[in-house]
Wavefront OBJ file of the C-alpha trace (Angstrom):
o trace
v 9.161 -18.700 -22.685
v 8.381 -15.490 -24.807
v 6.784 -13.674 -22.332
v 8.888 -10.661 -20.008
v 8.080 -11.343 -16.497
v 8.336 -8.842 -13.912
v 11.650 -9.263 -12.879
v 13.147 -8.928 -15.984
v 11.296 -5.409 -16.422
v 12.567 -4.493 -13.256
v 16.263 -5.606 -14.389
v 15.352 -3.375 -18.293
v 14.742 -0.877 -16.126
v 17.489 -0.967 -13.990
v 19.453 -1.037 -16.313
v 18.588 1.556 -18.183
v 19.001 4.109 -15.076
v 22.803 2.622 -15.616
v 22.130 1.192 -11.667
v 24.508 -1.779 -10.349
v 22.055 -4.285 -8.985
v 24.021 -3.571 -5.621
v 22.686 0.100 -5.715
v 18.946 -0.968 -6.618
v 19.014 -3.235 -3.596
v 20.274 -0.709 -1.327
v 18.174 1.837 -2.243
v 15.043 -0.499 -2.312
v 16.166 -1.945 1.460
v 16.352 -5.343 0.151
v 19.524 -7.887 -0.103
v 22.055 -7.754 -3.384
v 21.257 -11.872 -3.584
v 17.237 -11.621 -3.537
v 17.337 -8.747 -6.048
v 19.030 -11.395 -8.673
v 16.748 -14.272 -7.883
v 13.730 -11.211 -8.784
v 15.322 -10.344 -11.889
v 16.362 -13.867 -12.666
v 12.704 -15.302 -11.821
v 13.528 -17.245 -8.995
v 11.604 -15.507 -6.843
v 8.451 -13.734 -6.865
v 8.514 -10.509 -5.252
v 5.706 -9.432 -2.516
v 3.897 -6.095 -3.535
v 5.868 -4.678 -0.922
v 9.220 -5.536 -2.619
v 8.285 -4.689 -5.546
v 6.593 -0.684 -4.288
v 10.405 -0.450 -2.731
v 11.977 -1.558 -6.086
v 9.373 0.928 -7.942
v 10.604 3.655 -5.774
v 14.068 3.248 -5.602
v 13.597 3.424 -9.645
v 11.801 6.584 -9.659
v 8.649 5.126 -11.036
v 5.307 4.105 -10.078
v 4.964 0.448 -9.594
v 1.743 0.243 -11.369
v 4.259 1.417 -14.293
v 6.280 -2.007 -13.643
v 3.415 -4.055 -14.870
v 2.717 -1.752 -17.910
v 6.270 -1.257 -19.281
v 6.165 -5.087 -18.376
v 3.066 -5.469 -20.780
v 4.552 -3.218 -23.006
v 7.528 -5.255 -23.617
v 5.355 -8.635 -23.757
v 3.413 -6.897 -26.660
v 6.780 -5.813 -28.553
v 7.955 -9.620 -27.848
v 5.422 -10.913 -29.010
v 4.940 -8.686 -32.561
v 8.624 -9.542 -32.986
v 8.253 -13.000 -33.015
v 5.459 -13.070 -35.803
v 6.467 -14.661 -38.808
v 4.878 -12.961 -42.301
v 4.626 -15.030 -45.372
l 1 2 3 4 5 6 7 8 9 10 11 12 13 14 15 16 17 18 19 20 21 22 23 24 25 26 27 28 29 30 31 32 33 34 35 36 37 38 39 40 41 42 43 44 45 46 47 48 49 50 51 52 53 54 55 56 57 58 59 60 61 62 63 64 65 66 67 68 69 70 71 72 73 74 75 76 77 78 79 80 81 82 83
C-alpha cells in the first residue's frame, strides 16, 4: 500500500522529536504495546488516543491528519514514473 496511514505519521513524527516509543506512551497515558500496534497499523486509534498522542507531541491533532496528507501527496509524486 502507498498510502501513509495515521500511525505511521504519528511514528515520523515521533521520531523526529528523537522520542522512544516508551516516552510517547507515557506521556500520552497509553500502554508501550498499543502505541506499536498504532504505529504499526494494527490498531486504529479512538480520537481520544490519538488528541493524547497529538499532545504529548506538541502538536495539534488536526495537524496529524495534514502532515499525514502531506506525506501521502509526497508518496504519491514520488512514485510517478516520467517517460
Amino acid at each position: 500500500m502507498d498510502d501513509i496511514a495515521i500511525g505511521k505519521t504519528i511514528k515520523m513524527e515521533r521520531l523526529k522529536r528523537n522520542m522512544k516509543a516508551k516516552e510517547l506512551a507515557k506521556k500520552a497515558g497509553i500502554a508501550p504495546t498499543y502505541l506499536s500496534e498504532i504505529e504499526n497499523e494494527k490498531q486504529a486509534p479512538s480520537l481520544k488516543t490519538l488528541h493524547k498522542i497529538s499532545v504529548a507531541l506538541g502538536i495539534k491533532m488536526e495537524d496529524l491528519f495534514l502532515i499525514s496528507k502531506k506525506y501521502k501527496e509526497v508518496n504519491w509524486l514520488n512514485n510517478l514514473q516520467i517517460f
